[in-house]
C-alpha positions as CSV (number, residue, x, y, z in Angstrom):
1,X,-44.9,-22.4,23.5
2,X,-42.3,-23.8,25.3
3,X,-40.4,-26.9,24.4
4,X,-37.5,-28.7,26.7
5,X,-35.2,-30.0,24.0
6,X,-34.6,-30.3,20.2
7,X,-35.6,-33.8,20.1
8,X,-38.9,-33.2,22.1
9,X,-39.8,-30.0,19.9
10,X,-38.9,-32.0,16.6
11,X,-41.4,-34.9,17.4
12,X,-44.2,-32.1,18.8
13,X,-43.8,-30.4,15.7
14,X,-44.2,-33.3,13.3
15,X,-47.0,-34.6,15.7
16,X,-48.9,-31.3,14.9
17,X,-48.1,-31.3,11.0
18,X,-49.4,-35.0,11.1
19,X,-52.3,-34.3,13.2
20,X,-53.4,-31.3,11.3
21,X,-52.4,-31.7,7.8
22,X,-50.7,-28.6,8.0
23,X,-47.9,-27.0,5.7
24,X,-44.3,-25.9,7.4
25,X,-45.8,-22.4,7.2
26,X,-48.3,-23.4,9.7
27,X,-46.3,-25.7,12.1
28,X,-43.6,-22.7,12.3
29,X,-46.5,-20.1,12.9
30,X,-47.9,-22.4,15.7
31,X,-44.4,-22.7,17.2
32,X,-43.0,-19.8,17.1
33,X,-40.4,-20.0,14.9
34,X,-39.2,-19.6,11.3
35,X,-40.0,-22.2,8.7
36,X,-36.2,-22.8,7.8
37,X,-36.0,-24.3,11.2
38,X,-39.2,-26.5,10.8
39,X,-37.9,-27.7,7.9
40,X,-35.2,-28.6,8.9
41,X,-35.9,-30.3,12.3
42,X,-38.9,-32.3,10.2
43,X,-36.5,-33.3,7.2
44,X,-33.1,-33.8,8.7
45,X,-32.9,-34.4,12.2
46,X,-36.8,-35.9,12.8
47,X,-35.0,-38.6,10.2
48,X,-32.3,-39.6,13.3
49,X,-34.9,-39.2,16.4
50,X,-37.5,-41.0,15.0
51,X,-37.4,-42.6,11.4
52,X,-40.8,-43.8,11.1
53,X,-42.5,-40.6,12.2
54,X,-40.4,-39.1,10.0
55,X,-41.8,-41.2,6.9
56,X,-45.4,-39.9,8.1
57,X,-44.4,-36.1,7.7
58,X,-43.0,-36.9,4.4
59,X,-45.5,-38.3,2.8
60,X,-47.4,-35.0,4.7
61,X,-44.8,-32.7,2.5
62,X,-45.2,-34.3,-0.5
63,X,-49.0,-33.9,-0.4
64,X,-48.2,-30.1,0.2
65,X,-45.5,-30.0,-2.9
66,X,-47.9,-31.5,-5.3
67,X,-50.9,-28.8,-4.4
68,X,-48.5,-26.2,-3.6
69,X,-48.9,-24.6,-6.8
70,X,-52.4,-24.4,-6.4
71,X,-52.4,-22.3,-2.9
72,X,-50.1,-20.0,-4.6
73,X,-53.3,-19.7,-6.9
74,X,-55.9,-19.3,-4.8
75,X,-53.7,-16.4,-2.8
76,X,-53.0,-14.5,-5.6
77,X,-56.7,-14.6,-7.3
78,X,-58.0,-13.4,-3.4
79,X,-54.9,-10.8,-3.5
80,X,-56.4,-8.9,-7.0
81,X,-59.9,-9.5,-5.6
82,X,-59.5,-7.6,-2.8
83,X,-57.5,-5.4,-4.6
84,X,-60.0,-4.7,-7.1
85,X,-63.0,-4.5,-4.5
86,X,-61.0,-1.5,-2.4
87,X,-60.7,0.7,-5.7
């Protein structure tokens, strides 16, 4: 996916992460690139391009923080299920 400019890819990407509900993981699959990035365009410089968008995808990464620890769950119960089911 191509994107013109910093600015244009930061507001895209929070767009999408709104839009979807999705994680940095996802938006950094989606674009191509590595989550550090996402994070950071979405935390630090989304915060001087566009402040109120900004306060959307955080209350977007919060949500993601507080049921973090449950996806981490759920992907390592499927990891020994599968594991268990190819033995």
């Amino acid at each position: 996916m191509y994107i013109s400019s910093n600015k244009e890819r930061c507001v895209q990407m929070a767009t999408y992460m709104i839009e979807n509900e999705s994680t940095v993981r996802g938006v950094a699959k989606k674009f191509g690139i590595s989550k550090s990035t996402v994070h950071k365009d979405i935390t630090v410089n989304l915060k001087r391009i566009n402040p109120e968008l900004y306060l959307n995808v955080k209350k977007i990464l919060n949500i993601n923080k507080q049921e973090r620890h449950l996806r981490g769950g759920e992907a390592t119960k499927q990891k020994f299920l599968n594991a268990k089911q190819n033995t």
